[in-house]
N, C-alpha and C positions, 0 to 999 in steps of 0.2 A: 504494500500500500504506500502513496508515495505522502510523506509531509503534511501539502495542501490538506489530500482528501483524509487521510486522521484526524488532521484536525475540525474538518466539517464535522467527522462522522461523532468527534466528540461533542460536540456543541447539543443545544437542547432540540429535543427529538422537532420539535414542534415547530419552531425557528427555522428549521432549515426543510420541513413537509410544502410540498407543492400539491398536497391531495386538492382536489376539484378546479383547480389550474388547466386551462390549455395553451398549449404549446406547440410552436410551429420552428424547426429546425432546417435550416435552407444546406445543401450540400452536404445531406447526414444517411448518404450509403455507406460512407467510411471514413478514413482518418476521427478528425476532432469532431466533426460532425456528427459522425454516429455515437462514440462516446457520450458529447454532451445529450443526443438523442437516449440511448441508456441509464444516465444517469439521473435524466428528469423524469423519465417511467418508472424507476425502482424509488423514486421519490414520491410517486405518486401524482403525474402530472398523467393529465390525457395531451402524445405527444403526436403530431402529425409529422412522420418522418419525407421531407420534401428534398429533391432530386431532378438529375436532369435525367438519370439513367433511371427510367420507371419500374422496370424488372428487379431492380437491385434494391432499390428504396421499398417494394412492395415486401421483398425477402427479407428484410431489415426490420418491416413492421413486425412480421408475422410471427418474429422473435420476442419483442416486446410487451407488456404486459398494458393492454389497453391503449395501443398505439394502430393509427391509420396512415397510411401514402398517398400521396400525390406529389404527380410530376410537374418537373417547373424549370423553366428556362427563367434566368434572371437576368439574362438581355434582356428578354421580350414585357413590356408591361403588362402588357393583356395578360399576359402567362402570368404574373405574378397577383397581377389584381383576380384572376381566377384564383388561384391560389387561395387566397384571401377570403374570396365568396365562399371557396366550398368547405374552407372551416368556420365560416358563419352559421353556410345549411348544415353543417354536422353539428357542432358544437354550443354554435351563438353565442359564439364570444372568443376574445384570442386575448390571452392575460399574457402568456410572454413570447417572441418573436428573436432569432437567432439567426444573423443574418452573417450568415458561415460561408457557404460557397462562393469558390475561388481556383484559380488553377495557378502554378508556376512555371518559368520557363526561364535557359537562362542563356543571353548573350549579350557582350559587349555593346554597349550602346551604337559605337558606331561600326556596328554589323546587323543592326535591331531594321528588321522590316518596320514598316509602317503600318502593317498589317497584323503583327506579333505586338506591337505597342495599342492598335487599338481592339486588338483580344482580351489584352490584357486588361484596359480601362474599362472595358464594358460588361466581363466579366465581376472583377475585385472592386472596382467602384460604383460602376452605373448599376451594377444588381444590390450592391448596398443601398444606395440611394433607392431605387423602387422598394424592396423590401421594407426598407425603414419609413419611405413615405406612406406603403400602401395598411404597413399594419398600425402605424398610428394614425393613419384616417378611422377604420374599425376601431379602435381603442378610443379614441374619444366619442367619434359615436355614439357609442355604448355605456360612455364614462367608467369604463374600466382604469385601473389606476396598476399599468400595468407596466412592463418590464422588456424594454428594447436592449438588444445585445449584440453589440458587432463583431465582424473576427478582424482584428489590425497585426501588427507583426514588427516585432523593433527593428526592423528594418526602416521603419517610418521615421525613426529617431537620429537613421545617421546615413552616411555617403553606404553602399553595398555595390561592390563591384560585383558584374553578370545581371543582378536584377535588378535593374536602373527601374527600369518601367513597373514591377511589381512592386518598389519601396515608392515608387511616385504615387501608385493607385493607393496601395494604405496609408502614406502619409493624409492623403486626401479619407481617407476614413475617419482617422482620427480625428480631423477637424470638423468634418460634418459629423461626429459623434458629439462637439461640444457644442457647436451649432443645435442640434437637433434637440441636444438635452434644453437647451436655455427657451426654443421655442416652447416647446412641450408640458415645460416645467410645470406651468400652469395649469395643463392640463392632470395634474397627476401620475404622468407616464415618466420613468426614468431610464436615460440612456446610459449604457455606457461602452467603452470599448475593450476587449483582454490583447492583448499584444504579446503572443508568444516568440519567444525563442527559436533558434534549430531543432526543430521536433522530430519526433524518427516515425513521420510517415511517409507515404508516398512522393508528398511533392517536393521531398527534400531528398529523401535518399534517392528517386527515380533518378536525382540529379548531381551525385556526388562524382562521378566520375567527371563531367563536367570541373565542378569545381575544383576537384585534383588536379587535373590538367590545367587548368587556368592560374591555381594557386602555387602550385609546383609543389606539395606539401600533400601529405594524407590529408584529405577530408575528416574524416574520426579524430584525427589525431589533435587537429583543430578545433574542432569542438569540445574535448574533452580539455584541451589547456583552457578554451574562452568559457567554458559555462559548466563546464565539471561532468560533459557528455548531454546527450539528447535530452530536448523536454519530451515528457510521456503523453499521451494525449489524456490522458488518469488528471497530470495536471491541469492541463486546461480545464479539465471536462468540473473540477472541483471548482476554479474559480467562476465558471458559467452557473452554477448551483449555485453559489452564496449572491452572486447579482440578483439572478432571477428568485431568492428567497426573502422573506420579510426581513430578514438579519439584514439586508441592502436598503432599509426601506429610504434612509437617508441619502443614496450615494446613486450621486447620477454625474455625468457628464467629465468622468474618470478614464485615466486608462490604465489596465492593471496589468501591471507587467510580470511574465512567466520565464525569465531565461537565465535563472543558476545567477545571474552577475556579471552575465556576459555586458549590459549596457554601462555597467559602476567602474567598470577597470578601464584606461587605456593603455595596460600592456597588457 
């Protein structure tokens, strides 16, 4: 068990219960997505596990304990304003929204298509931006007093050679997460952002050979001096639980950083 989630799991039962919560998780066939998707069903949320890849998200519910699928392109607005409808006709009502999906990729900026820079923007940003506008249109609506959650990356924090364009689109996260909290505030809806570390999923390791080669150094080897080895998605998945529980009812328009220490050092 890592730290974080101990320490949730020590906290008071009740405090950190999401029972009669719904909850909609964007890019949660796997990595942190599915995690946090997990984590808020065993806590007792009804979680609508949403995806671009519809087979895989439906395999994902049918795991979970009181969780539904639907698929969702977060380019597309209409896709995601569906999205949105049809956990209204299920549920009638969306209390917290986790606006996860994302992809990565990695080259030097000036070998960067213009086509690979605006993949990336319309995926990590413009689906944040839809997500976040379309489930707090529902959330006030309804005057739920509910709980926005972005996925950012301390990448947004500092220069990152290879992902130029993916620490461009989460820096731009982070700010419309403080933007977005200060709109909202009034409405009772809290935003915030987690910004993870080098995580040992997919869209990092798919790409360590890459960064081997560009950094002339192990990849692992790297990580393990900057942040004392990979974040787990266990961590993430632990601080998306404490935002989206009433233990967060104060705390909006934050970014909670996930990376061992990798941001506090510069050697």
């Amino acid at each position: 068990m890592t730290h974080a989630a101990q320490t949730l799991d020590n906290a008071a039962p009740e405090a950190q219960s999401l029972a009669g919560k719904v909850a909609v998780v964007t890019g949660a066939a796997r990595g942190i997505g599915l995690e946090i998707a997990r984590t808020y069903a065993a806590h007792g949320a009804k979680v609508v596990v949403s995806d671009i890849d519809r087979d895989i998200a439906a395999e994902t519910a049918q795991d979970l304990p009181g969780a539904s699928a639907h698929p969702c392109d977060v380019r597309d607005e209409d896709s995601v304003a569906d999205l949105i409808d049809h956990i209204l006709n299920l549920h009638g009502r969306v209390d917290i929204a986790v606006a996860n999906a994302g992809i990565a990729t990695v080259a030097p900026l000036t070998e960067m298509s213009f086509d690979m820079w605006r993949k990336m923007m319309s995926i990590n940003l413009d689906g944040v931006f839809l997500t976040v506008k379309h489930a707090a249109r529902a959330m006030t609506a309804a005057g739920t007093q509910g709980s926005i959650i972005t996925m950012g990356s301390v990448t947004a924090l500092c220069g990152t050679p290879l992902v130029g364009h993916y620490a461009a689109a989460k820096a731009g996260v982070v700010n419309l997460t403080k933007t977005a909290a200060l709109e909202l505030r009034p409405h009772g809806i809290r935003v915030n952002s987690i910004l993870p570390g080098f995580a040992e999923t997919a869209l990092v390791t798919g790409n360590k050979k890459s960064y081997t080669e560009a950094l002339g150094v192990d990849f692992d080897t790297v990580i393990a001096q900057s942040q004392g080895g990979y974040v787990t998605v266990e961590d993430v998945a632990a601080v998306a639980l404490f935002l989206a529980s009433d233990r967060a009812s104060f705390c909006t328009g934050a970014g909670y950083v996930v990376d061992g220490g990798l941001t506090a050092s510069l050697i």
